[in-house]
SERO-4910 file (N, C-alpha, C, O; in steps of 0.05 Angstrom, whole numbers):
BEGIN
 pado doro    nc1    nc2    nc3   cac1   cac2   cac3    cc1    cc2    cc3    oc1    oc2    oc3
  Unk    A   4271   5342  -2072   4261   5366  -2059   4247   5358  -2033   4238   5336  -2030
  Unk    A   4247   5378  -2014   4242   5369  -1988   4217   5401  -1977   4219   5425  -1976
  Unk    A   4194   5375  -1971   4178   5396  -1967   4158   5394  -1940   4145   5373  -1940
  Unk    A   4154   5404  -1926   4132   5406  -1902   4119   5425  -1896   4128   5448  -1899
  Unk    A   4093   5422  -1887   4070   5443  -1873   4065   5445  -1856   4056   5423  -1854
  Unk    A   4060   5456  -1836   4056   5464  -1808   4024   5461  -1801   4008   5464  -1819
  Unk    A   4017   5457  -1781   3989   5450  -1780   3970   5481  -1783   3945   5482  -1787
  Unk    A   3988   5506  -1782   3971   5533  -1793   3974   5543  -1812   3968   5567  -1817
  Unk    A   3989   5522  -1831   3990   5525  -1851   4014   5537  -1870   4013   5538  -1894
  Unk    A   4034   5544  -1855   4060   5550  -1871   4070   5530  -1880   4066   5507  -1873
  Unk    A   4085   5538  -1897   4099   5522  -1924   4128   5517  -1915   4137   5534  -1900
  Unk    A   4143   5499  -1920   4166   5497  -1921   4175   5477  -1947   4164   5456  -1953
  Unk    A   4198   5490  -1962   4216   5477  -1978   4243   5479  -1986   4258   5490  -1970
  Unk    A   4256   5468  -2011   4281   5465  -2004   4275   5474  -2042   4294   5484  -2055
  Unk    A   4252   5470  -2052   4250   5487  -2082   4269   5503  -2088   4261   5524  -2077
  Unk    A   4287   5507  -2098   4302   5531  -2107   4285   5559  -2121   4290   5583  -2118
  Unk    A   4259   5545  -2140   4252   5564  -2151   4231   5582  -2143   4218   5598  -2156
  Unk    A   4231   5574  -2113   4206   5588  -2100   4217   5611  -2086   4206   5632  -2078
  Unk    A   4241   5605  -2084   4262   5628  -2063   4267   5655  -2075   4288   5659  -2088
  Unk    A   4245   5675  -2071   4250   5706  -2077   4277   5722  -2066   4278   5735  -2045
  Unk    A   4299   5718  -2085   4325   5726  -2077   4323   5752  -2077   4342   5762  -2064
  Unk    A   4309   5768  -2087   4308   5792  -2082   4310   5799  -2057   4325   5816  -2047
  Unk    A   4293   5787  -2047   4270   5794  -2026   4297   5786  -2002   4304   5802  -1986
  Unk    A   4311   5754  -2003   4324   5747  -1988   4349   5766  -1982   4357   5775  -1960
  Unk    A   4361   5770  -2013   4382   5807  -2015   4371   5832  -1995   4382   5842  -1976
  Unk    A   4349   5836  -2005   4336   5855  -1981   4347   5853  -1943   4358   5868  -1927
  Unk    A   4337   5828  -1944   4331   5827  -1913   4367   5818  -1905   4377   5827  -1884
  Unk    A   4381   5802  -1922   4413   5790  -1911   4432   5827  -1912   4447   5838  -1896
  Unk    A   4423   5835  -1935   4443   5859  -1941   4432   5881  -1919   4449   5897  -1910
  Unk    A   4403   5883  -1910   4400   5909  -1893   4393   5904  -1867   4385   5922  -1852
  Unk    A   4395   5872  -1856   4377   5871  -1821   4398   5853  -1810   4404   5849  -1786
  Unk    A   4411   5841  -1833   4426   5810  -1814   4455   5821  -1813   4470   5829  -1831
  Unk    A   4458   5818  -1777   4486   5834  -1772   4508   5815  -1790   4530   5825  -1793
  Unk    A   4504   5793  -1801   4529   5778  -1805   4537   5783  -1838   4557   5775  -1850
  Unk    A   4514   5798  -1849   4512   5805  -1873   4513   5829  -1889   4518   5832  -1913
  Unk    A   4507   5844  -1874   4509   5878  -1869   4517   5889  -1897   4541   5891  -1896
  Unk    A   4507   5897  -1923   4520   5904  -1953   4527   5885  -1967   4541   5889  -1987
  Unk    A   4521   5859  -1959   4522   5836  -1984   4514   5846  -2006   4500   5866  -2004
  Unk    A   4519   5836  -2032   4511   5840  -2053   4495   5824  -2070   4495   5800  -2073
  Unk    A   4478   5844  -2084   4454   5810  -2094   4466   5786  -2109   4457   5763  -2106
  Unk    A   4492   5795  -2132   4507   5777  -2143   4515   5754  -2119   4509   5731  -2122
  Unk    A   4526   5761  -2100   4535   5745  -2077   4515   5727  -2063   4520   5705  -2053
  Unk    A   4490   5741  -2062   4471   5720  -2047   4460   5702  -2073   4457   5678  -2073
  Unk    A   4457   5717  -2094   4459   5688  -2111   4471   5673  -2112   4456   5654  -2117
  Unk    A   4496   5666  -2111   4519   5661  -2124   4516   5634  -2096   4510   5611  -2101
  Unk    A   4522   5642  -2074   4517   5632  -2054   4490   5608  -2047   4493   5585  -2040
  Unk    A   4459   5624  -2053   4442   5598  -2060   4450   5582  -2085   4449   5558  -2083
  Unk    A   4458   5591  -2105   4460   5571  -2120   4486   5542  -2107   4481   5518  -2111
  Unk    A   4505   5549  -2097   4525   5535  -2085   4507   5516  -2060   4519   5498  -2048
  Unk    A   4483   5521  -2055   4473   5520  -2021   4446   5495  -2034   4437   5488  -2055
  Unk    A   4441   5490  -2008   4405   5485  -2011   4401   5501  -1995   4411   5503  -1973
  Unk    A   4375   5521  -2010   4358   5530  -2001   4336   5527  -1984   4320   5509  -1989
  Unk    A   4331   5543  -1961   4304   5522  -1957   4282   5552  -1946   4292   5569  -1930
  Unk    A   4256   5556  -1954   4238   5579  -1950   4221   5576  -1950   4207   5564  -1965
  Unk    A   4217   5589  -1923   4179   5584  -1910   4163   5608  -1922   4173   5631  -1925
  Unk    A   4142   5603  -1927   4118   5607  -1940   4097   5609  -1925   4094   5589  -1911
  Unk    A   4073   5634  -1923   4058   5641  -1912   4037   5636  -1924   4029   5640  -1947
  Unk    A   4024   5620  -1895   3996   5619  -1905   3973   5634  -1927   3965   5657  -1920
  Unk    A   3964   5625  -1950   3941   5646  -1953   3960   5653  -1981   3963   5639  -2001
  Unk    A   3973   5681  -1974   3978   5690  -2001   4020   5680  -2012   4035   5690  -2028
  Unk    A   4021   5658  -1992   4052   5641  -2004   4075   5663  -2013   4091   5665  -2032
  Unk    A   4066   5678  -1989   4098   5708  -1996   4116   5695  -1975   4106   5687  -1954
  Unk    A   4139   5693  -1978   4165   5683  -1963   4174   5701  -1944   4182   5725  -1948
  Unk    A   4172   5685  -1918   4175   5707  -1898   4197   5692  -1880   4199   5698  -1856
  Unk    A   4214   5673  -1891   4239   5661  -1875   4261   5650  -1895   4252   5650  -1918
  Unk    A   4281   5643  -1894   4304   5625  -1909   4325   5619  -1883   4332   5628  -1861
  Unk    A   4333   5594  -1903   4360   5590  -1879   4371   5578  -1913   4356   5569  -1930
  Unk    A   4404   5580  -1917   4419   5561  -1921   4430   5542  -1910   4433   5539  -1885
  Unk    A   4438   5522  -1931   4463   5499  -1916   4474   5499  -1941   4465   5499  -1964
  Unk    A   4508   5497  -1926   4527   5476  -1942   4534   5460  -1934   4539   5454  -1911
  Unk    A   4534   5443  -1963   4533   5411  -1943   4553   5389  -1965   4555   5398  -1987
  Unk    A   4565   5365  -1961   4571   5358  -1973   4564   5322  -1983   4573   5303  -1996
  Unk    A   4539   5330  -1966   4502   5310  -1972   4518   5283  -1955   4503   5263  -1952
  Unk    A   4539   5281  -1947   4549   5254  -1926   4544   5257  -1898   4530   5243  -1883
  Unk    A   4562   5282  -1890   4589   5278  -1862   4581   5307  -1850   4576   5306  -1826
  Unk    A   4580   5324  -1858   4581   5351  -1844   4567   5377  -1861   4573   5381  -1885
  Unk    A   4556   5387  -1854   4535   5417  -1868   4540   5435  -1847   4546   5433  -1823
  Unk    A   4537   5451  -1861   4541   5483  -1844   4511   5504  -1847   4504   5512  -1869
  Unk    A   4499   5509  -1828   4465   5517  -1827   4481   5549  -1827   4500   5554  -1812
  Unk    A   4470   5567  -1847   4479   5590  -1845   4455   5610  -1861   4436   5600  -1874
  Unk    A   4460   5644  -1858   4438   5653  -1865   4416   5652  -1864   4403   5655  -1885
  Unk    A   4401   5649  -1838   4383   5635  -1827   4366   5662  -1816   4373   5671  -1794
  Unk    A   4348   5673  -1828   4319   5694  -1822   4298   5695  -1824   4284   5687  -1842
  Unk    A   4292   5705  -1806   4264   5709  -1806   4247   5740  -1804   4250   5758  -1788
  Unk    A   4228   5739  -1828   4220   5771  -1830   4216   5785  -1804   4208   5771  -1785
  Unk    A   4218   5801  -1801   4213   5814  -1767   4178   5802  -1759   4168   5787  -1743
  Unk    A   4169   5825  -1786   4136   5806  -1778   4134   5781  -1767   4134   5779  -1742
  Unk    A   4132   5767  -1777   4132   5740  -1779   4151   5730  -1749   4141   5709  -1740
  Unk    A   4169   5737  -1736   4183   5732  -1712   4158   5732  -1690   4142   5751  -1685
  Unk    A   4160   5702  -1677   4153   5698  -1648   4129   5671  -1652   4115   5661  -1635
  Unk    A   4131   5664  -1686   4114   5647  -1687   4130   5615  -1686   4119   5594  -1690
  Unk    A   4158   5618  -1682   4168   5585  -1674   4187   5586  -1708   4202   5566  -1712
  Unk    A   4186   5605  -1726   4191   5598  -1755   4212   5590  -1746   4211   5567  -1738
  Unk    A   4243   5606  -1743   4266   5596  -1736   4274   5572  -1722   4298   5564  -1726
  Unk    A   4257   5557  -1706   4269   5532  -1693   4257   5519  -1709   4276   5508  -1722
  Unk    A   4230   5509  -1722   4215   5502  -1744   4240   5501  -1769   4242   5480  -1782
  Unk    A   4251   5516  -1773   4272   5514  -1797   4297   5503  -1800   4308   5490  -1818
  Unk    A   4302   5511  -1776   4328   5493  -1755   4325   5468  -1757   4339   5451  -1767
  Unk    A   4296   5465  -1744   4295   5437  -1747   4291   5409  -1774   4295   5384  -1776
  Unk    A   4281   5431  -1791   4269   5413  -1805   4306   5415  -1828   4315   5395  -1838
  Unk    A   4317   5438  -1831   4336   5429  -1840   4356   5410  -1828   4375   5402  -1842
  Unk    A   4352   5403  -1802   4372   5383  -1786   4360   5357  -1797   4375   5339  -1804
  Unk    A   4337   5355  -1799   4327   5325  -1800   4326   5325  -1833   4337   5304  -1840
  Unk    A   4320   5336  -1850   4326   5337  -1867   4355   5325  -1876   4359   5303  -1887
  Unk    A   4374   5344  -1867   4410   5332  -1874   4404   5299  -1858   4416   5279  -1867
  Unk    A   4388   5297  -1840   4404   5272  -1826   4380   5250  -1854   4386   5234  -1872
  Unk    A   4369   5255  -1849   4367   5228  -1877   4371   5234  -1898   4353   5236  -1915
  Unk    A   4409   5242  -1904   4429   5230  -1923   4455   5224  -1902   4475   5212  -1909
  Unk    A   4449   5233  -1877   4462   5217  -1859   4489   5236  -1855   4511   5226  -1853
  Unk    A   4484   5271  -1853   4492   5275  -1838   4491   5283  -1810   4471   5293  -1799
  Unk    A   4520   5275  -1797   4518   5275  -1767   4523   5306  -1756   4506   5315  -1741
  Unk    A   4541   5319  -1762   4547   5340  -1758   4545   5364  -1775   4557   5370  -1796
  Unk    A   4523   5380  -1758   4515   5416  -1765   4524   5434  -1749   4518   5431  -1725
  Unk    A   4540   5455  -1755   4554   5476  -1751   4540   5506  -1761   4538   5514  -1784
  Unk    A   4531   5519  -1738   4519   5542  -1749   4539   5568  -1727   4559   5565  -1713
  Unk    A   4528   5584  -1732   4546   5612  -1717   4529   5638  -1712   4528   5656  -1729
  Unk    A   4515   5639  -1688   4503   5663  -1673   4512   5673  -1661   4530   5664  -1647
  Unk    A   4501   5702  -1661   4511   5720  -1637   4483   5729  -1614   4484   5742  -1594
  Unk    A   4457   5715  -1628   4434   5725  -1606   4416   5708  -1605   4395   5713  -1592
  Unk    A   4419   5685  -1620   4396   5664  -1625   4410   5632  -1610   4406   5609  -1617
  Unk    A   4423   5640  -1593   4420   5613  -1588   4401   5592  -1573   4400   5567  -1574
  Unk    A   4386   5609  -1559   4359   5590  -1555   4346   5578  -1569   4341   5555  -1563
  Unk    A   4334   5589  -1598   4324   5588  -1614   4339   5560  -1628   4322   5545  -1638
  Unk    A   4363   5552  -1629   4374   5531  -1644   4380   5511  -1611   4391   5489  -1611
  Unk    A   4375   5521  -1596   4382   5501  -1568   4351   5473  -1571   4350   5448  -1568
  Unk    A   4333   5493  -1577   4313   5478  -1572   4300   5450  -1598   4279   5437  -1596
  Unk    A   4321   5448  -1618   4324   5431  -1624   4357   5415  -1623   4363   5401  -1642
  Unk    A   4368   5417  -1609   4385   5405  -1600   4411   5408  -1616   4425   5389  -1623
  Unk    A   4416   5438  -1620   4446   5455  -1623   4450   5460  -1594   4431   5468  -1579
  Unk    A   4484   5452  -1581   4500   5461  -1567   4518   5483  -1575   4521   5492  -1598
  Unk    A   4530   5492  -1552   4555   5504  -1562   4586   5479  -1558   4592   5460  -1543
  Unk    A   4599   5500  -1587   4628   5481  -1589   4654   5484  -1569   4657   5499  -1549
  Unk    A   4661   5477  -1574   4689   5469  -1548   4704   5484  -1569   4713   5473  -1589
  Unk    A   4708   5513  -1564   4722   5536  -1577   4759   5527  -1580   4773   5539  -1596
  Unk    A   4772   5503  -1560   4796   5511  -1573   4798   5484  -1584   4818   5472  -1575
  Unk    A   4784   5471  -1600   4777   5451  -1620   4777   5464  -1653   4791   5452  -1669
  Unk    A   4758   5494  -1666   4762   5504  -1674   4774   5523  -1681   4781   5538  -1662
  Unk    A   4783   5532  -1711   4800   5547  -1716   4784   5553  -1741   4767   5537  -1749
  Unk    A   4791   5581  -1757   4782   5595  -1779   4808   5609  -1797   4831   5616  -1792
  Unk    A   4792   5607  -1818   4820   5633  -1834   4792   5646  -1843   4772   5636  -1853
  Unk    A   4799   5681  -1833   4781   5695  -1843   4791   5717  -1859   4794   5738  -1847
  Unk    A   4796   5717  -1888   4803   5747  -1898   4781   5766  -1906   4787   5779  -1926
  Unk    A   4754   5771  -1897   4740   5785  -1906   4743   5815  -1904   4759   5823  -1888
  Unk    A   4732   5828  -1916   4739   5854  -1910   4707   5869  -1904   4692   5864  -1922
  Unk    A   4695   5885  -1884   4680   5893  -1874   4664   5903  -1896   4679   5910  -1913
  Unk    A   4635   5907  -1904   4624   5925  -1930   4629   5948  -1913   4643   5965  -1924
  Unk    A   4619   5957  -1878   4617   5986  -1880   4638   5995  -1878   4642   6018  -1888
  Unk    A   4668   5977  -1858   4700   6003  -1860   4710   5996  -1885   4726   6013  -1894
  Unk    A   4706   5973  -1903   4720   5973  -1922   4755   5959  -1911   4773   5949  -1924
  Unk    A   4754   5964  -1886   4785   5949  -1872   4776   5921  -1870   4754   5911  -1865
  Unk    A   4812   5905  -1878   4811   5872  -1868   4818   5870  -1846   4834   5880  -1831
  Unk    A   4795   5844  -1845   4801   5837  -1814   4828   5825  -1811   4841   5819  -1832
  Unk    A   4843   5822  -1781   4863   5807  -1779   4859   5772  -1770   4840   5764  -1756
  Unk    A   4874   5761  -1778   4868   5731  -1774   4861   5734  -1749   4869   5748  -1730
  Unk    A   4833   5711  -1752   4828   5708  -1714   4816   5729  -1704   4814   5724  -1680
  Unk    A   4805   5751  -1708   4797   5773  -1697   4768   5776  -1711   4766   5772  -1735
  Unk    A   4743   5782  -1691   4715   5781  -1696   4717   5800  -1713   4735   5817  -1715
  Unk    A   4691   5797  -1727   4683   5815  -1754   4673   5835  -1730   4663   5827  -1708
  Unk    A   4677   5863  -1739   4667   5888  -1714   4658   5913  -1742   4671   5915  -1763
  Unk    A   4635   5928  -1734   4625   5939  -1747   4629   5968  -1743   4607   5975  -1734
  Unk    A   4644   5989  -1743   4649   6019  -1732   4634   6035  -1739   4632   6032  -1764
  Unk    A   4622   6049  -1733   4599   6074  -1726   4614   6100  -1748   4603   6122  -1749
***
C-alpha cells in the first residue's frame, strides 16, 4: 500500500478500503464528461480491476479526490478517472495525484503513463505529462453513449447530444 501526506494535511492512498465508491459513482456518473451515467456495478467492477488511489481531507478524512490506474506493475499503466470534488478544486489536489501516482508506478519501474483529457492538461503538464504523437496511436472503441444510447463509429470521438 502506498501512502502520503501533504504538509496541510491531506491524506493520500492506494488502500482500497478507504475508497467511498459510492461517493466516487456519484461524482464519475454525474460531473465527469468522460463518464456521464456510469453505473455503480461498473465503477466497482473497474476499481476492483485498478489501483485505487484517494485523497483525504484534513480533519474529518471524507474523500474529496480519486484517480485510477491500470497497470500491468512492469512496462506501461494507464492514469484514468482522475477527480477532484469541485470544493476541494484549486488546492494543487489533481497534480498532487498525478504525481504521486507517477512516482508511485515508477518504483516498480514503470516507464510509460498514458492518460486522456479534454481540459486538464496543465494540470498533468506540470508534473511532466506531454502530449502524444497522434498518428503513433490508434483505438478500437465500441462504446455506446449512456445519454443517445447510439454506437459510436470506429475512430470517431465520444459526442454527447442535447
Amino acid at each position: 500500500m502506498f501512502t502520503l501526506t501533504r504538509p496541510d494535511g491531506y491524506l493520500l492512498t492506494t488502500d482500497p478500503d478507504r475508497l467511498d465508491l459510492d461517493r466516487v459513482h456519484h461524482w464519475l456518473a454525474t460531473d465527469a464528461y468522460w463518464a456521464l451515467g456510469r453505473d455503480r456495478d461498473t465503477v466497482g467492477r473497474a476499481f476492483a480491476g485498478s489501483i485505487g488511489f484517494g485523497v483525504y481531507r484534513p480533519g474529518d478524512g471524507r474523500q474529496v479526490a480519486v484517480a485510477r490506474v491500470v497497470t500491468d506493475r512492469a512496462t506501461f499503466a494507464w492514469l484514468c478517472d482522475v477527480y477532484v470534488d469541485r470544493p476541494e478544486r484549486g488546492r494543487g489536489l489533481g497534480t498532487w495525484l498525478a504525481g504521486a501516482a507517477r512516482d508511485h508506478l515508477a518504483e516498480w519501474g514503470v516507464r510509460r503513463i498514458v492518460l486522456a483529457t479534454n481540459d486538464a492538461h496543465g494540470v498533468y503538464a506540470k508534473v511532466g505529462f506531454t502530449p502524444v504523437e497522434p498518428d503513433r496511436w490508434m483505438q478500437y472503441d465500441q462504446r455506446v453513449t449512456q445519454l443517445t444510447g447510439k454506437e459510436q463509429s470506429a475512430g470517431s470521438p465520444l459526442t454527447v447530444e442535447a
